[in-house]
PASEBA-1860 file (N, C-alpha, C; in nm, 3 decimals):
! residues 52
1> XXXXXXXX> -5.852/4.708/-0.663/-5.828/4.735/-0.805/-5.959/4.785/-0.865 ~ -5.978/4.906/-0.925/-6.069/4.963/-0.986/-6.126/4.874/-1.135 ~ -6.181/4.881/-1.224/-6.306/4.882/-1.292/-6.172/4.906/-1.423 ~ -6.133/5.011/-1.419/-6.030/5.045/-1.555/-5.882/4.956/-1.532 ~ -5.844/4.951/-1.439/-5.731/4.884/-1.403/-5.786/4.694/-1.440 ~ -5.860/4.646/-1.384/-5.905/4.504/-1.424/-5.946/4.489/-1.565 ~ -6.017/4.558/-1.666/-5.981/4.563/-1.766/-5.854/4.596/-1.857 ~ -5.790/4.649/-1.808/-5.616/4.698/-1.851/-5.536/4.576/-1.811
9> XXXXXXXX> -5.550/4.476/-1.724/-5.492/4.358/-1.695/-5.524/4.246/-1.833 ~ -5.664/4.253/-1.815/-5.726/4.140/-1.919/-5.710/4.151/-2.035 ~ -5.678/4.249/-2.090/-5.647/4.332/-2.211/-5.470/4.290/-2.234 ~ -5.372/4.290/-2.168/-5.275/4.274/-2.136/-5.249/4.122/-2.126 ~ -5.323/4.055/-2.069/-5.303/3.931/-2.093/-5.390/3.871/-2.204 ~ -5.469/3.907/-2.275/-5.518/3.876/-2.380/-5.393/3.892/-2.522 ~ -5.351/4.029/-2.490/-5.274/4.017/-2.608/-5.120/3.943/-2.529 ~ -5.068/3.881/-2.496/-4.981/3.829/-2.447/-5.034/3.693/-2.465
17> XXXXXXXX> -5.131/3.622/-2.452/-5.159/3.465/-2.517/-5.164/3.538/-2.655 ~ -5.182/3.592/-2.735/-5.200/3.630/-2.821/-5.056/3.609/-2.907 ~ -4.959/3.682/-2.861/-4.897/3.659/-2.889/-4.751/3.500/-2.878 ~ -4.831/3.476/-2.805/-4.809/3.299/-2.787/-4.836/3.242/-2.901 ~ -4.951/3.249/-2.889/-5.035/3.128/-3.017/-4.986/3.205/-3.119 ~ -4.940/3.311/-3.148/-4.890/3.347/-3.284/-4.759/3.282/-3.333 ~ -4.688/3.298/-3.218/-4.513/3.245/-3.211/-4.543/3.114/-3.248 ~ -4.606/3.012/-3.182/-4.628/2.874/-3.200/-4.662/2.855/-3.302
25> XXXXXXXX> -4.761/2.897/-3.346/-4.820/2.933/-3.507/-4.691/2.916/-3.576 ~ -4.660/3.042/-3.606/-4.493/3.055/-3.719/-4.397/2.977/-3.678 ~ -4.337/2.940/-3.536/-4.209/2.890/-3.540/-4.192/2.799/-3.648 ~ -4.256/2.666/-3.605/-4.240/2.532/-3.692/-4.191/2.552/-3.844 ~ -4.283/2.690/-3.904/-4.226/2.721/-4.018/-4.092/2.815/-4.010 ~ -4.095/2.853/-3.959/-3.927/2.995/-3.946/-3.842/2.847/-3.911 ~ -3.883/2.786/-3.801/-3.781/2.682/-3.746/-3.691/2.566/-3.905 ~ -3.770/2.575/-3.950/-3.702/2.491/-4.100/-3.624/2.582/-4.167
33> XXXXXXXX> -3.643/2.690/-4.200/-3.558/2.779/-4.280/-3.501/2.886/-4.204 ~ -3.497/2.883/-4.050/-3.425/2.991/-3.969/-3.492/3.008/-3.874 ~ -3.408/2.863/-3.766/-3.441/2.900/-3.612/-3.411/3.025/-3.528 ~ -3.300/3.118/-3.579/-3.284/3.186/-3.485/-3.343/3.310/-3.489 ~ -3.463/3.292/-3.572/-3.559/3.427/-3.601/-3.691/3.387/-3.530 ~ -3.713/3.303/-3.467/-3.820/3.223/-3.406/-3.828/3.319/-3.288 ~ -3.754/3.369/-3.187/-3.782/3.494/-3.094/-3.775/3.590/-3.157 ~ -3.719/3.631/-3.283/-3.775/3.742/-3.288/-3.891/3.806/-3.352
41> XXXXXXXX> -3.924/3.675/-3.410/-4.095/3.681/-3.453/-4.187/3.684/-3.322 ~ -4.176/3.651/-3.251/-4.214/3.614/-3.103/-4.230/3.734/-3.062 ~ -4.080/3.848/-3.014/-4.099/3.955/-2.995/-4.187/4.101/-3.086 ~ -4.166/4.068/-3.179/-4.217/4.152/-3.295/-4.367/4.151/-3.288 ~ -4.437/4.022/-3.300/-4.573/3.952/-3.276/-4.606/4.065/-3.131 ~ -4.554/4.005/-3.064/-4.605/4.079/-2.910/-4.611/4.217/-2.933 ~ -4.499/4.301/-2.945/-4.496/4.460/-2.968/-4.593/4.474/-3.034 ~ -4.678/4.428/-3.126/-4.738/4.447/-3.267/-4.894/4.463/-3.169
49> XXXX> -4.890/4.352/-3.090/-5.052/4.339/-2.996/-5.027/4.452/-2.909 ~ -4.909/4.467/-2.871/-4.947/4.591/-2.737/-4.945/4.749/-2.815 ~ -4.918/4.758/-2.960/-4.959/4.876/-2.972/-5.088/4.863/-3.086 ~ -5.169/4.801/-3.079/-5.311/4.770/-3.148/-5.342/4.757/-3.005
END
């Protein structure tokens, strides 16, 4: 694995915990007034890191 590729991993998994700790973050609150938006904050969160 090259030099650009091992950074393109770490980068990739950076924003992917990223978007973890975000979901965890909001659920608890979405979860009281609307659990079933809790993935899609989750998903939204994530898309949001992989195109930043």
């Amino acid at each position: 694995m090259g030099g650009e590729e091992g950074v393109a991993g770490l980068v990739l998994a950076a924003l992917e915990i990223g978007a973890l700790v975000g979901t965890l973050a909001v659920a608890p609150r979405l979860a009281e007034s609307r659990p079933e938006r809790v993935a899609y904050v989750g998903t939204a969160l994530y898309g949001l890191g992989l195109m930043l």
